[in-house]
C-alpha positions in Angstrom: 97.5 158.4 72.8 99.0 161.2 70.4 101.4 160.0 67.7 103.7 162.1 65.8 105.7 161.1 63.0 108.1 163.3 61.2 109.3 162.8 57.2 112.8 161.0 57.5 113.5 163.8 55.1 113.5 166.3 57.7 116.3 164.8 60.3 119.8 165.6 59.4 121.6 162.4 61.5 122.1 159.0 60.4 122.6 155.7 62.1 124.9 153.5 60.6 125.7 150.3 61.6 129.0 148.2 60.6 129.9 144.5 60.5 132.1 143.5 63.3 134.4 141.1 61.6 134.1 142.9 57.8 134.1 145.9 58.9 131.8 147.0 56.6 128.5 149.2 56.8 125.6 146.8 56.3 122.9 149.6 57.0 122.0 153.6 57.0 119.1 154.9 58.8 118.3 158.6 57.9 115.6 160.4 59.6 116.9 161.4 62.8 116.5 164.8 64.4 119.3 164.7 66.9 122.3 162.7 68.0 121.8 159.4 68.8 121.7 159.3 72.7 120.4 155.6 73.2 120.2 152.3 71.1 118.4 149.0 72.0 118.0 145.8 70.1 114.9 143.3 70.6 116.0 140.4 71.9 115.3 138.6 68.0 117.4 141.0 66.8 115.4 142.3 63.8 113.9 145.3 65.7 115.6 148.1 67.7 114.7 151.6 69.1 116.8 154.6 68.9 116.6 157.5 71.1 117.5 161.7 70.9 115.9 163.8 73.2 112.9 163.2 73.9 112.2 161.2 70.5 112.3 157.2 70.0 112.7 155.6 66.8 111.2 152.2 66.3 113.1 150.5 63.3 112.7 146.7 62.1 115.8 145.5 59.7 115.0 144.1 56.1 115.5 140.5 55.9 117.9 140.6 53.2 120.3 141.6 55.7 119.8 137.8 57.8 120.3 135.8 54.1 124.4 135.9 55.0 126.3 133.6 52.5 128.3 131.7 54.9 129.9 129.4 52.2 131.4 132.7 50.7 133.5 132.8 53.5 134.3 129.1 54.1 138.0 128.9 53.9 
């Protein structure tokens, strides 16, 4: 099986992804080639895949982002 990988450097696209009750961006992923045509989560939700044409991006999520201070928010 061939593998390429390309320098995230190189891709001009980004995926963000927001909070949906802060509304705020929690993460950036730079490195992608193309717009972002496709986007699938693992079913543990620490992994997903994200597809241009005819490239797949495998990313896992730091764990920082799961340590969530729910007492912050305890009203």
């Amino acid at each position: 099986m061939d593998v390429t990988m390309t320098s995230t450097r190189v891709g001009k696209f980004d995926a963000r992804f927001f909070h949906l009750v802060l509304e705020e961006e929690f993460a950036l992923v730079k490195g992608h080639l193309g717009f972002i045509n496709s986007l699938a989560f693992h079913p543990d939700g620490n992994t997903y895949a994200s597809g241009e044409d005819g490239y797949v991006r495998l990313n896992q999520f730091d764990q920082s982002l799961f340590d969530f201070d729910f007492e912050k928010f305890d009203y």
